[in-house]
C-alpha positions as CSV (number, residue, x, y, z in Angstrom):
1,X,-20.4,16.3,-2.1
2,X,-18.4,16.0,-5.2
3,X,-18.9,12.8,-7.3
4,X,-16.6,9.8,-6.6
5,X,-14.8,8.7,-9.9
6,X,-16.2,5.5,-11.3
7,X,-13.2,4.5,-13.6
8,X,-9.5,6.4,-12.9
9,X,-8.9,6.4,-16.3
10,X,-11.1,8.9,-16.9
11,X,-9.3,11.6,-14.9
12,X,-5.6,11.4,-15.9
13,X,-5.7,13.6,-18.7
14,X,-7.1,16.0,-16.5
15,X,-5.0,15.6,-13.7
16,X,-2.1,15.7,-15.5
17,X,-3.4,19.1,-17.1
18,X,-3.9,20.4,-13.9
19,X,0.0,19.4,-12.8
20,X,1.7,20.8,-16.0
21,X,-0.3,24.0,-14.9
22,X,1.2,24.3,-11.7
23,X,5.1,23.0,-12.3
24,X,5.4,24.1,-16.5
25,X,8.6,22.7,-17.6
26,X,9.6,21.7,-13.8
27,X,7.5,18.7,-14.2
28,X,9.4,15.3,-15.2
29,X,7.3,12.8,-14.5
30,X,3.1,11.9,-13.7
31,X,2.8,8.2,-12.2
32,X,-0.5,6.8,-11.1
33,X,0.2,3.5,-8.7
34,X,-1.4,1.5,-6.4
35,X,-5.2,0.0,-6.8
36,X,-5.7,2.6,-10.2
37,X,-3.0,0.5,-11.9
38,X,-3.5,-2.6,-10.4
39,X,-7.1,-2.9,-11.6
40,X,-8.7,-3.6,-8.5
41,X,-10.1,-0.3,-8.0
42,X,-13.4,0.5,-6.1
43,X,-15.0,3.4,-6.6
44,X,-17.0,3.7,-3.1
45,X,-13.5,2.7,-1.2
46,X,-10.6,3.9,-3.1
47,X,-8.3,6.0,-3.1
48,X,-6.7,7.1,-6.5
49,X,-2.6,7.5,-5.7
50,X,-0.4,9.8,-8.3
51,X,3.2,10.1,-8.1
52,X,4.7,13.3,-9.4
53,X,8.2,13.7,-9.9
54,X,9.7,17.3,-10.2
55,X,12.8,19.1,-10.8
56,X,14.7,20.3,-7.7
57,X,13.7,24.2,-8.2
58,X,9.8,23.0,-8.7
59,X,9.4,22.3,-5.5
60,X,9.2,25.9,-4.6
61,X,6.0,25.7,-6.6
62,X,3.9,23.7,-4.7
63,X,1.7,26.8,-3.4
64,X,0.2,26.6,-7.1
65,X,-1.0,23.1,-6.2
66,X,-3.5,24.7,-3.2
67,X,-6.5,25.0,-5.2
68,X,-6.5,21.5,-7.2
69,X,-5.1,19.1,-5.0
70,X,-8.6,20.2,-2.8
71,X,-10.8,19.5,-5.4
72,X,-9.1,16.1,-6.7
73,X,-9.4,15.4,-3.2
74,X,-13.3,15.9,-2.7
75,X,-13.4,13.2,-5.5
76,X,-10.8,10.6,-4.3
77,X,-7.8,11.4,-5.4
78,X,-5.2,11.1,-2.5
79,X,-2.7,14.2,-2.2
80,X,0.1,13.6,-4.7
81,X,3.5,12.4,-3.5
82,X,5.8,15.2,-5.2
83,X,9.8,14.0,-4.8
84,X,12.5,14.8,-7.2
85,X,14.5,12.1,-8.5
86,X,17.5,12.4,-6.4
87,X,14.9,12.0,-3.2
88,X,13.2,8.8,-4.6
89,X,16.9,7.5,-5.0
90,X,18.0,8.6,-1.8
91,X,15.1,7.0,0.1
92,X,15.1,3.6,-1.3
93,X,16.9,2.4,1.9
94,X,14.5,4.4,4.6
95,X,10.8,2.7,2.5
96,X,11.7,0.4,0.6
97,X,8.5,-1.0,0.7
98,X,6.8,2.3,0.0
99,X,8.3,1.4,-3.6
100,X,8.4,-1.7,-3.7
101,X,4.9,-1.9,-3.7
102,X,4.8,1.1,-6.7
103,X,6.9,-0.7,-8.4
104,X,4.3,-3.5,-8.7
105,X,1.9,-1.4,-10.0
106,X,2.2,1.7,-12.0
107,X,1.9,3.3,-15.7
108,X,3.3,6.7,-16.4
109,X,1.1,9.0,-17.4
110,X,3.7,11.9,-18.2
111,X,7.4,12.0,-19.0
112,X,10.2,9.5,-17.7
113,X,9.6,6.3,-15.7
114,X,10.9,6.9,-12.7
115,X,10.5,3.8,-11.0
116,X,12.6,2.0,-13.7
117,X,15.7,0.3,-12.9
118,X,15.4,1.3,-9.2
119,X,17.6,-1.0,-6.9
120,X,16.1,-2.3,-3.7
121,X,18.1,-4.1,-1.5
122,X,16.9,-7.2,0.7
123,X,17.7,-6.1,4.2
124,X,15.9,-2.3,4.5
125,X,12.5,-4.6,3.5
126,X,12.9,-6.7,6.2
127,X,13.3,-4.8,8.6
128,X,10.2,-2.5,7.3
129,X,8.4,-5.4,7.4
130,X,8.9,-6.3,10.7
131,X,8.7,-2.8,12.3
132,X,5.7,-2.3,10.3
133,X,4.3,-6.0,11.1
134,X,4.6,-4.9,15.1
135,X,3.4,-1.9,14.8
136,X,0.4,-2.8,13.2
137,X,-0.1,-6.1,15.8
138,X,0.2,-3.0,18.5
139,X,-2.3,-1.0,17.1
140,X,-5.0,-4.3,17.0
141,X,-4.6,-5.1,20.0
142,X,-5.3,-1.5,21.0
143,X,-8.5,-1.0,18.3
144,X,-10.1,-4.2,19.4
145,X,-10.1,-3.4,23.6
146,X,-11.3,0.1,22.5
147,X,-13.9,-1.5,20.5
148,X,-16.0,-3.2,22.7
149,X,-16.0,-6.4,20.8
150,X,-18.7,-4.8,18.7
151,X,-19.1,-6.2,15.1
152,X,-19.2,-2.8,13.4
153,X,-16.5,-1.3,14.8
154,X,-14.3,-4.8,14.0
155,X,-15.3,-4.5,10.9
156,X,-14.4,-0.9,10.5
157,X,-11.0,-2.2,12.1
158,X,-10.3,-4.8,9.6
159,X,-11.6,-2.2,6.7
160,X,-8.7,0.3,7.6
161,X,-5.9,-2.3,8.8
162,X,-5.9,-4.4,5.5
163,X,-4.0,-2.0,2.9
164,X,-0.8,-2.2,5.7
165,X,-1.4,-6.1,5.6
166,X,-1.7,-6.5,1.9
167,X,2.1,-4.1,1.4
168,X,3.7,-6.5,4.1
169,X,2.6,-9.5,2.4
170,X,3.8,-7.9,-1.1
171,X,7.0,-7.4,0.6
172,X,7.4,-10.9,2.0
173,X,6.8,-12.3,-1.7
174,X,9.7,-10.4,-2.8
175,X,11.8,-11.2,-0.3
176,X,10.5,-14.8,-1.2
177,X,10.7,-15.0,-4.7
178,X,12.6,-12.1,-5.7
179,X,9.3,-10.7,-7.8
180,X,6.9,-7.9,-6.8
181,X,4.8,-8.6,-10.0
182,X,2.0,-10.7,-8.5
183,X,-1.7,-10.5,-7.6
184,X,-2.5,-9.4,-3.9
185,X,-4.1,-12.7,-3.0
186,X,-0.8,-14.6,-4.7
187,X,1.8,-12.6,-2.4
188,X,-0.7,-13.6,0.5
189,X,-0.6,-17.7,-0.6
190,X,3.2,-17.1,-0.6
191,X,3.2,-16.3,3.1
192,X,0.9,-18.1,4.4
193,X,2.8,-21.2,2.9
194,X,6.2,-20.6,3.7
195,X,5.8,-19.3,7.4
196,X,2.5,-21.8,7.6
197,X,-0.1,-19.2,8.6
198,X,-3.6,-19.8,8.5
199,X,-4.8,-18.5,4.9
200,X,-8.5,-19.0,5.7
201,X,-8.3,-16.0,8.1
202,X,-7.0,-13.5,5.6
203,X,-9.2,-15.1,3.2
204,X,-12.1,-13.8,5.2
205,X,-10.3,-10.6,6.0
206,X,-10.0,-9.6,2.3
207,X,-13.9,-10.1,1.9
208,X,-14.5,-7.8,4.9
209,X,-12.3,-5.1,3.4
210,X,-14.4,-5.7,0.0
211,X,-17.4,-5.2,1.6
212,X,-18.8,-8.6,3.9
213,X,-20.4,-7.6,6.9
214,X,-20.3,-10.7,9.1
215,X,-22.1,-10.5,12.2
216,X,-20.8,-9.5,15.8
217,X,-20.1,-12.6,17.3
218,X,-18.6,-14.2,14.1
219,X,-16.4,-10.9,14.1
220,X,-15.3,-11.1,17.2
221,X,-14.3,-15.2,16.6
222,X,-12.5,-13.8,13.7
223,X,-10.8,-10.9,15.2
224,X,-9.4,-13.0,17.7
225,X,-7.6,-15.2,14.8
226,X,-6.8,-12.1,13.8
227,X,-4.6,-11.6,16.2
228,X,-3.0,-14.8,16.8
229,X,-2.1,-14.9,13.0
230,X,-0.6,-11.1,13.0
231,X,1.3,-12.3,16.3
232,X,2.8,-15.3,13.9
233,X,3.7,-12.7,11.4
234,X,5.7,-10.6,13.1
235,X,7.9,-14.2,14.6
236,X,8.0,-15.4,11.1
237,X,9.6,-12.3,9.7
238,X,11.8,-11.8,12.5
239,X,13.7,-15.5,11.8
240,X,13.3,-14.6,7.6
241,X,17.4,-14.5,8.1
242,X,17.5,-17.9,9.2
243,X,15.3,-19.4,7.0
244,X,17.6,-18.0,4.0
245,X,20.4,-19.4,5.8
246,X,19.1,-22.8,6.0
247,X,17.6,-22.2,2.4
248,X,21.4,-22.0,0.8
249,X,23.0,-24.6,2.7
C-alpha cells in the first residue's frame, strides 16, 4: 500500500507537475480546497481535494490523466474536479454550496484564482441545504436500523455522515452572517444558536469523526440525539425565509 501523505504541502509541486504534463498550455488553473487549506488535515482520514480548471478544448485530454490520478489516489488524493470556467460559472446556481464551501478554503497553486469574485446568491443555498439536510436525516435513519444499534458500526456512521454536516452548517453561517470565512466549529456555534439546537451533541459528534471511540451503549444514547437534532435541522432551515422576514421588520 502506497504511503499516506503526512503534510499536503509536500505534494503540490508534484501534483501540479503531473497536471501541466497531461493538459500543456490547456491548463488555467491548480486549486487545492477543503481540509488541505483549511489546516485541519489528518493524515490517517483525509482526503487531499484539487480543483483544476481547464480550457474548453483540454477537456478532450483527460485520457492522459489515467495513469496519475491512480497513483495520487493510492496515496489520498481524491480524483480532481476538472471544469472549465464557463462550467464553474454556470453551476453556481445548481451547488452552490459545493463552492461555497471552496470558497472558504483554498490557495491556488497554479495560474488564475478562479474562485475569486464568484457570486452566490442566497436562495440556491437554501434550498441545498435543506434537500441536503433531508436527505441526509433519511439516510440515518436508514444506517442506524441497518446497524443493529452496534457501537462500531454507529461510529462508522457518524465517521462518514459528518463532512455532509460540517458543509450544511458552513452554509447556514453564510446565509447567517453573510461570511463563509470561519472555523468549522464557529459555523456550527452559529446554528446551533440561532435555530437553538443542542451544541453538546455535535460537540461529541466532531470528536467521534476525529477519532473518539465511545462505547456501544453511550453510542446508541448519542445516535438517538443524533437524530432528533438532524430532524430539528431540516425544520429550522425550512422556516430560514421567515426568520429573515421577521429579522428586517
Amino acid at each position: 500500500m502506497a504511503r499516506r501523505i503526512e503534510k499536503p504541502s509536500e505534494i503540490y509541486e508534484a501534483f501540479t507537475n503531473d497536471c501541466k504534463a497531461v493538459f500543456g498550455t490547456k491548463l488555467e488553473s491548480v486549486i487545492v480546497h477543503g481540509s488541505a487549506a483549511r489546516g485541519d488535515y489528518r493524515a490517517d482520514s483525509s482526503d487531499i481535494n484539487f480543483l483544476l480548471v481547464v480550457k474548453e478544448d483540454g477537456l478532450d485530454r483527460l485520457h492522459g490523466a489515467f495513469d496519475f490520478v491512480k497513483s495520487w489516489r493510492r496515496r489520498g488524493v481524491s480524483t480532481p474536479l476538472v471544469l472549465t470556467g464557463e462550467y464553474l460559472r454556470g453551476a453556481l446556481d445548481s451547488f452552490p454550496i459545493e463552492f461555497l464551501n471552496m470558497r472558504a478554503s483554498y490557495e491556488v497553486l497554479l495560474g488564475r484564482d478562479a474562485l475569486q469574485g464568484l457570486e452566490i446568491d442566497r436562495e440556491p443555498v437554501r434550498v441545498q441545504a435543506e434537500k441536503e439536510a433531508r436527505a441526509d436525516l433519511l439516510r440515518l435513519r436508514r444506517l442506524y436500523l441497518e446497524s443493529g444499534g452496534k457501537g462500531r458500526a454507529l461510529r462508522d456512521i457518524v465517521r462518514a455522515s459528518m463532512p455532509s454536516y460540517f458543509a450544511t452548517f458552513r452554509a447556514i453561517a453564510w446565509l447567517i452572517t453573510g461570511r463563509s470565512d470561519q472555523t468549522r466549529a464557529e459555523t456550527v456555534s452559529i446554528a446551533c444558536e440561532r435555530f437553538g439546537l443542542d451544541r453538546a451533541v455535535f460537540t461529541e459528534l466532531d470528536k467521534i469523526w476525529r477519532g473518539a471511540k465511545p462505547d456501544g451503549k453511550t453510542m446508541r444514547a448519542l445516535f438517538e440525539r443524533y437524530l432528533r437534532e438532524a430532524r430539528r435541522l431540516v425544520l429550522a432551515i425550512d422556516q430560514l425565509d421567515s426568520i429573515f422576514e421577521e429579522d428586517t421588520e
